[in-house]
C-alpha positions as CSV (number, residue, x, y, z in Angstrom):
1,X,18.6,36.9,1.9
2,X,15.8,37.9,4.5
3,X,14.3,34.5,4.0
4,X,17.6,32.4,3.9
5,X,18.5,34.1,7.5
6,X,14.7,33.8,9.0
7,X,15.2,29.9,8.0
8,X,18.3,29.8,9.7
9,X,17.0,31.8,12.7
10,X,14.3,29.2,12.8
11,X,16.2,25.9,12.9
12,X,18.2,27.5,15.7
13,X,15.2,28.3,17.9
14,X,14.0,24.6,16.9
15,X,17.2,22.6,17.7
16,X,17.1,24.5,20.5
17,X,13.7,23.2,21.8
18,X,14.4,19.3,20.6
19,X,17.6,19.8,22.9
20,X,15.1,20.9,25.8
21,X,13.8,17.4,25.9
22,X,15.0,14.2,26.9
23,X,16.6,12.6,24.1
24,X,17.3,8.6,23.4
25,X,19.8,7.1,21.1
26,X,18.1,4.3,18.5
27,X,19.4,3.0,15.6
28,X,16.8,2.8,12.7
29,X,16.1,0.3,10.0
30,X,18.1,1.7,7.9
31,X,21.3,0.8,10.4
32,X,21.2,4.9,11.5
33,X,22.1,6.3,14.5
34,X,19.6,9.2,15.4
35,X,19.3,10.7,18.7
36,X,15.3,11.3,19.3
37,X,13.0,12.3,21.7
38,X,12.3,9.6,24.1
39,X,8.5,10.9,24.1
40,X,7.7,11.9,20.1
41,X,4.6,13.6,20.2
42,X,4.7,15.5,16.7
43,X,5.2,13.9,13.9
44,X,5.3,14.2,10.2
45,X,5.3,11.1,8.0
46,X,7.3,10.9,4.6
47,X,7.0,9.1,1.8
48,X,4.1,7.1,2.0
49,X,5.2,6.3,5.5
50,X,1.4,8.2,6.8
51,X,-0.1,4.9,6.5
52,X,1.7,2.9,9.0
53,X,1.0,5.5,11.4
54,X,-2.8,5.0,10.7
55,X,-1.9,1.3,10.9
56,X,-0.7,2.1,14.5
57,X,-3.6,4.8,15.5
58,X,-1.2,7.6,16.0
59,X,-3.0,10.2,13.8
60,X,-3.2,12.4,16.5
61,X,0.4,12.8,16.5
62,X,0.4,14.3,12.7
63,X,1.9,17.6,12.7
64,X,2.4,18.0,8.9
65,X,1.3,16.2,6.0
66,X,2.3,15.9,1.9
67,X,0.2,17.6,-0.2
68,X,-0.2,14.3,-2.1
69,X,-2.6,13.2,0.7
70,X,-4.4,16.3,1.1
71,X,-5.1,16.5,-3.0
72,X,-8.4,14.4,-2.8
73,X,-9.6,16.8,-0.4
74,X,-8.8,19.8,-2.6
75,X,-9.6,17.7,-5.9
76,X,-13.0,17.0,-4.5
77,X,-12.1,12.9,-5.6
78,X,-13.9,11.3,-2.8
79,X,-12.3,8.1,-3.1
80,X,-8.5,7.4,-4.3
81,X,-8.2,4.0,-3.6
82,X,-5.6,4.4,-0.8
83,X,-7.8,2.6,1.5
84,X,-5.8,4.4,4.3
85,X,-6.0,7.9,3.5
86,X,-10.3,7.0,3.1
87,X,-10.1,6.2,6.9
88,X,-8.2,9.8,7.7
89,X,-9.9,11.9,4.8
90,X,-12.1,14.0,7.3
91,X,-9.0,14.5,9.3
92,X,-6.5,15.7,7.0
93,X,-8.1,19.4,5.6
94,X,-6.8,21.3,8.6
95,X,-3.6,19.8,9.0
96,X,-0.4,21.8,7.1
97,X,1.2,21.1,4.2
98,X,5.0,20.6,4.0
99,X,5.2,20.6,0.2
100,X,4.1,18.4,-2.1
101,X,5.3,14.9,-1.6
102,X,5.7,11.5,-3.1
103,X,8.5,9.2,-4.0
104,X,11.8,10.8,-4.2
105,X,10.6,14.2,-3.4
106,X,11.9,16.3,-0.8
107,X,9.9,18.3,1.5
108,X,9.8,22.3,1.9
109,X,12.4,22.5,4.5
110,X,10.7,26.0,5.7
111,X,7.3,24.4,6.2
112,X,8.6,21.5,7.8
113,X,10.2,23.6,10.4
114,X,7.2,25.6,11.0
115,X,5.1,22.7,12.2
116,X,7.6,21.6,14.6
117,X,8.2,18.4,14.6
118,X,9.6,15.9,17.1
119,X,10.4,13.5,14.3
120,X,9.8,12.6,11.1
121,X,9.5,8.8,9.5
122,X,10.7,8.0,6.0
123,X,11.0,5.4,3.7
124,X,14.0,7.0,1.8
125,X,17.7,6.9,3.4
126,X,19.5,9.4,1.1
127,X,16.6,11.9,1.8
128,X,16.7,11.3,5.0
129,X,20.2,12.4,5.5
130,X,19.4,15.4,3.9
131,X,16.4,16.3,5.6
132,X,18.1,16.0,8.8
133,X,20.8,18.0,7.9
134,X,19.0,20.7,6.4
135,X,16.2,21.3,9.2
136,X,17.9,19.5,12.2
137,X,14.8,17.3,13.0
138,X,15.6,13.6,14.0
139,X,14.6,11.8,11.1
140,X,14.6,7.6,11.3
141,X,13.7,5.3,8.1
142,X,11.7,2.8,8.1
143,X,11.7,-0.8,5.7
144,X,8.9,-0.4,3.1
145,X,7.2,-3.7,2.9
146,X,7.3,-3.6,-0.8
147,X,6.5,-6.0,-3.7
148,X,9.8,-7.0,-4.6
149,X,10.8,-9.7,-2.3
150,X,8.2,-9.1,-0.3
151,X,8.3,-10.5,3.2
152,X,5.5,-10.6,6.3
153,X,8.3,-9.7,8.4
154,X,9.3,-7.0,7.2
155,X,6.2,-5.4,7.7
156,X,6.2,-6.6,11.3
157,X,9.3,-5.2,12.4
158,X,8.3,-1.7,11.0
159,X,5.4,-2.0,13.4
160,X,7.3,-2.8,16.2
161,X,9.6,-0.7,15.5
162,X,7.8,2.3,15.1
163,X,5.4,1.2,17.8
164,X,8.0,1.2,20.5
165,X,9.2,4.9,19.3
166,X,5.2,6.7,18.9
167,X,4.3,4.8,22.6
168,X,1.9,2.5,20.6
169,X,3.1,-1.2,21.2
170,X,0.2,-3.0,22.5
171,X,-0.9,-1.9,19.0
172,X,1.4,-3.5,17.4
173,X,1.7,-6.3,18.9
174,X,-2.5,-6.4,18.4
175,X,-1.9,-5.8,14.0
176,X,1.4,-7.9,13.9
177,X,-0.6,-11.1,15.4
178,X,-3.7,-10.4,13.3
179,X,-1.9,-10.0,10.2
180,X,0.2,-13.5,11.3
181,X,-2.9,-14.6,11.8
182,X,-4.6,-14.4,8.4
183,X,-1.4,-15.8,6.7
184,X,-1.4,-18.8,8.6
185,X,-5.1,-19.0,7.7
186,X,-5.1,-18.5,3.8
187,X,-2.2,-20.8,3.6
188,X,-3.9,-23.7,6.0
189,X,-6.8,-23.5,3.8
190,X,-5.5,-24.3,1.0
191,X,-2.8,-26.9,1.7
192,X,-2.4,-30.3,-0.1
193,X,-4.6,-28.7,-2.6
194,X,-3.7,-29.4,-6.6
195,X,-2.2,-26.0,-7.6
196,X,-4.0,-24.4,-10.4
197,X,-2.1,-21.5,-12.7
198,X,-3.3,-17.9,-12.3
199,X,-2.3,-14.7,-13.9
200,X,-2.9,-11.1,-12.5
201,X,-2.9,-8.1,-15.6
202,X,-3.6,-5.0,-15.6
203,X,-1.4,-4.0,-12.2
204,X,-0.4,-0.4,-11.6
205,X,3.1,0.8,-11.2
206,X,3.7,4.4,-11.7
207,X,0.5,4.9,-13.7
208,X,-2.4,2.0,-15.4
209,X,-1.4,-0.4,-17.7
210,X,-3.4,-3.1,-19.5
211,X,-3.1,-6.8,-19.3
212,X,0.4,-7.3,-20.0
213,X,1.0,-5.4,-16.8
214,X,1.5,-8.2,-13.9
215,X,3.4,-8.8,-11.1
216,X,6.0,-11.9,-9.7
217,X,5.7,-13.2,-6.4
218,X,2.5,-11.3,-6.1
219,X,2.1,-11.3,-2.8
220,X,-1.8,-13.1,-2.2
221,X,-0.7,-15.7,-4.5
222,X,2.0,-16.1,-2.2
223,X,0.1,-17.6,0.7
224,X,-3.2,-19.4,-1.6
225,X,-0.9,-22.3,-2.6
226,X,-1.5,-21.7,-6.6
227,X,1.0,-21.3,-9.3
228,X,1.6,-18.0,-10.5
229,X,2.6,-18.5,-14.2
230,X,4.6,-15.1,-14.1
231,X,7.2,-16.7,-11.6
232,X,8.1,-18.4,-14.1
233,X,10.1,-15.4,-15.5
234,X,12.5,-15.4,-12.4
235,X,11.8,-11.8,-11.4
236,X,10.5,-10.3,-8.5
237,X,7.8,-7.4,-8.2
238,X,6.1,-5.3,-11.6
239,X,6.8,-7.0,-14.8
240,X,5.6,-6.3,-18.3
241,X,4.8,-9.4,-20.1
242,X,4.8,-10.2,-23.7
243,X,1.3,-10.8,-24.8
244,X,1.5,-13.7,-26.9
245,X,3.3,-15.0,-23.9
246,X,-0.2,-15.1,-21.7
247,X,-1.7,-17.7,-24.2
248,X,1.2,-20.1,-23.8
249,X,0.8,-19.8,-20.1
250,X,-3.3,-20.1,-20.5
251,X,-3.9,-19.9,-17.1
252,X,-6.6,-21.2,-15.4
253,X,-7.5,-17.8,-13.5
254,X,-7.2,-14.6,-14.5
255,X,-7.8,-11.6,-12.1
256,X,-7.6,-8.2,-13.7
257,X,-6.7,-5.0,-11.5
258,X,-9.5,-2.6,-11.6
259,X,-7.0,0.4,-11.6
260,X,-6.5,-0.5,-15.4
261,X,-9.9,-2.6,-16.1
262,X,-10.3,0.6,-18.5
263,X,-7.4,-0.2,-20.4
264,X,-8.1,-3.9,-21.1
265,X,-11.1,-3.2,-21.9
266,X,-9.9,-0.7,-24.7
267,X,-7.4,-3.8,-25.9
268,X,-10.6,-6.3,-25.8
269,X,-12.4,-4.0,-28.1
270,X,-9.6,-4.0,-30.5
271,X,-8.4,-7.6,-30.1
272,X,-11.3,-10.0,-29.5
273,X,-10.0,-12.9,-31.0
274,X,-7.1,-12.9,-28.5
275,X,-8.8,-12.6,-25.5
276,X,-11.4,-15.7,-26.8
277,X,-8.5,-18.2,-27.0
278,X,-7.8,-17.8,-23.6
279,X,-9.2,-20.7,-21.5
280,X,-9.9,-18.4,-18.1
281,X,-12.1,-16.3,-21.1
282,X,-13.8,-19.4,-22.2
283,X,-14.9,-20.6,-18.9
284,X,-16.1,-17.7,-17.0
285,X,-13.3,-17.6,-14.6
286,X,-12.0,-14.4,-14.9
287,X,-12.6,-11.6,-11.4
288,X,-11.5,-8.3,-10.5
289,X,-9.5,-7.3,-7.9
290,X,-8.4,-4.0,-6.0
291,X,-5.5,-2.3,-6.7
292,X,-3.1,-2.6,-3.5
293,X,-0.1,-0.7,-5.4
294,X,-1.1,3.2,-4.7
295,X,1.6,5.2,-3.2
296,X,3.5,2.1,-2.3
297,X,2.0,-1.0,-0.7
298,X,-1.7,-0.8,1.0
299,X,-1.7,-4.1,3.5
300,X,-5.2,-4.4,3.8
301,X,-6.0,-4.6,0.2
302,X,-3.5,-7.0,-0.1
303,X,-5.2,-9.1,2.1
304,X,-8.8,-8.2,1.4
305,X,-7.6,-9.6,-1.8
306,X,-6.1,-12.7,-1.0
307,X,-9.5,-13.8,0.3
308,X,-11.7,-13.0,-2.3
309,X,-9.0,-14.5,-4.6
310,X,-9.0,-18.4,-2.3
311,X,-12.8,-17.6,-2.5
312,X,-12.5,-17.9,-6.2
313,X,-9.9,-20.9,-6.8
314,X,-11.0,-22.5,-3.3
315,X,-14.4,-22.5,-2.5
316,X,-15.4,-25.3,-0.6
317,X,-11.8,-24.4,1.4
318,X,-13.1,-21.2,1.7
319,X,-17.4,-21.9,2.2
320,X,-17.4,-20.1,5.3
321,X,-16.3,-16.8,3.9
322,X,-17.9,-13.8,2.0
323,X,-15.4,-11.6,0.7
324,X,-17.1,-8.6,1.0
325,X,-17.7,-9.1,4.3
326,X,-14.3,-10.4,5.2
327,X,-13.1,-7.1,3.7
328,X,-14.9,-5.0,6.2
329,X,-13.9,-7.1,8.8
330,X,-10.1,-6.2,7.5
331,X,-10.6,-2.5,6.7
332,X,-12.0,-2.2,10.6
333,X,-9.1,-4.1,11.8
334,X,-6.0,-2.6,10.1
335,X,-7.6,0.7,9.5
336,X,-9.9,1.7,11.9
337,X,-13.2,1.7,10.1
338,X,-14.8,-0.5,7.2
339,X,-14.0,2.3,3.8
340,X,-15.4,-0.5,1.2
341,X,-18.1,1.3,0.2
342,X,-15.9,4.1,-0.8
343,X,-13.6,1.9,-2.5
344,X,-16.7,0.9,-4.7
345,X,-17.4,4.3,-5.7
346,X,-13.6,3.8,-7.4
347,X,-13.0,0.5,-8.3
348,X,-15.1,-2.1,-9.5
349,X,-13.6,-4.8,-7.4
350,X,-14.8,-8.2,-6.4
351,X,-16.3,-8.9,-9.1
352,X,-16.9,-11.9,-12.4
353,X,-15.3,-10.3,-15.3
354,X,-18.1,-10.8,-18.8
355,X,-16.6,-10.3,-21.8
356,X,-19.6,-9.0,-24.5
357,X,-19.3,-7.5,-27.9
358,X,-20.1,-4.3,-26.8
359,X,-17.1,-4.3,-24.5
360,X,-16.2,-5.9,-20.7
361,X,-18.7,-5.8,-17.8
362,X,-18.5,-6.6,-14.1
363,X,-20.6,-8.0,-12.1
């Protein structure tokens, strides 16, 4: 009962200081009204939503965070492979918790009040309702530029949207033209090209999977102007694939997800025969890749990616670039600072796939 009435004592005192400030109407991208601050200054980020403010060099603004981003601190993990939380993983030891976090959760409504808040972002409409109703803190949603009909513009308008609200639109404008940039690129490199088939296994989604794990409309495949066999299926975003159905396709490339490299290497072990029919197999074509898919969509693997990828199935398009380097060019543009390295001490990306008796190696 004590508690219950300090929590309500609390919000009080809070509305009451959000009311002291000069407050704006918006609508978010979820079609909400929400009344704001006109200058947010505090903010905590749901949902995965941490990384566009990263994106958008707003750290400073953090008030609160989810313990989910504060676990490879605690964990001692130096290296997650959210390429976003490597660039803030000094930052984020003093910085409170407001419960645990991740998709679907709520937050602790006590310790979100305590850090005080201007605003908080989210990916998640029905939570958001919630949240605002329980705490009284504006809270706006944002589009998640996810996998499943995934579109360039959505992630541009989140930028601009949320770069007119945290006082960052020069910055902004600055990632929305450089990631415009790159897509025009990738896709002017490899036009009027003959389109060769590629398959990517072993993606994550909610956990590792082996090879039968890909993904339609996979999003670097989208702009390198090759055939993605797993279109064919007519869906959009993770798919599981039959296995026998990957030697019918026979793809010319094969690019394996280093999040579940493990698993297919346990399957090669057991079913050697299979993966020797396969033609990528038989002629040395077969690379690893990072996994972009780590607490929702990671931009700047995706595009890291994509040009190691045209690297691969586009050389002479692509004889000017060396992925590695490219990468470090993206990491310091998107993020901040180049966190390859660290994502080496994870993943074993960007690299020619051998397949041995004693097992699978990368080089």
């Amino acid at each position: 009962m004590r508690k219950a009435l300090f929590a309500i004592v609390f919000i009080f005192i809070f509305v009451s200081a959000v009311n002291a400030k000069e407050m704006i109407a918006i609508t978010d991208m979820a079609g909400r009204k929400v009344t704001i601050p006109k200058k947010v200054e505090k903010v905590v980020a749901l949902s995965a939503s941490l990384r566009y403010i990263v994106y958008l060099q707003a750290f400073e603004k953090i008030a609160g965070i989810e313990g989910v981003e504060k676990h490879s601190v605690m964990r001692g993990n130096p290296a997650t492979g959210k390429a976003y939380w490597l660039a803030i993983k000094n930052k984020v030891q003093n910085i409170p918790s407001i419960g645990e976090g991740g998709p679907g959760k709520l937050p602790d409504f006590e310790k979100l009040i305590m850090v005080k808040p201007d605003l908080v972002i989210t990916f998640e409409v029905d939570n958001a309702e919630l949240i605002q109703k329980k705490t009284g803190i504006p809270v706006v949603v944002i589009q998640y530029a996810g996998t499943e009909g995934f579109r360039i513009e959505d992630i541009q308008n989140t930028f601009t949207f949320l770069g007119k609200i945290l006082d960052r639109e020069k910055r902004a404008e600055e990632i929305n033209r450089y990631i415009q940039q790159m897509v025009d690129d990738l896709k002017k490199r490899t036009a009027h090209t003959k389109k060769p088939t590629v398959y990517v296994g072993a993606i994550s989604a909610r956990g590792a999977h082996g090879i039968t794990s890909s993904e339609a409309q996979y999003p670097p495949l989208q702009w390198l102007n090759v055939i993605n066999v797993v279109d064919e299926t007519g869906r959009k975003g993770h798919v599981f694939i039959d296995k026998e159905k990957l030697l019918v396709w026979n793809p010319d490339y094969l690019f394996i997800d280093t999040a579940g490299i493990s698993l297919v290497n346990d399957d090669y072990l057991k079913n050697k025969e299979f993966y020797k029919k396969l033609k990528a197999v038989k002629e040395g074509k077969v690379y690893t890749v990072f996994p972009y898919n780590f607490y929702r969509t990671n931009l700047e693997i995706l595009f890291a990616n994509a040009y190691f990828m045209g690297k691969v199935i586009y050389p002479e398009r692509f004889r000017d670039i060396e992925p590695q380097k490219k990468a470090r060019d993206i990491f310091k543009k998107i993020l901040g600072v180049d966190v390859l390295d660290d994502l080496k001490k994870t993943y074993r990306g960007y690299g020619k796939v051998e397949f041995k008796e004693s097992g699978i190696t990368v080089r």
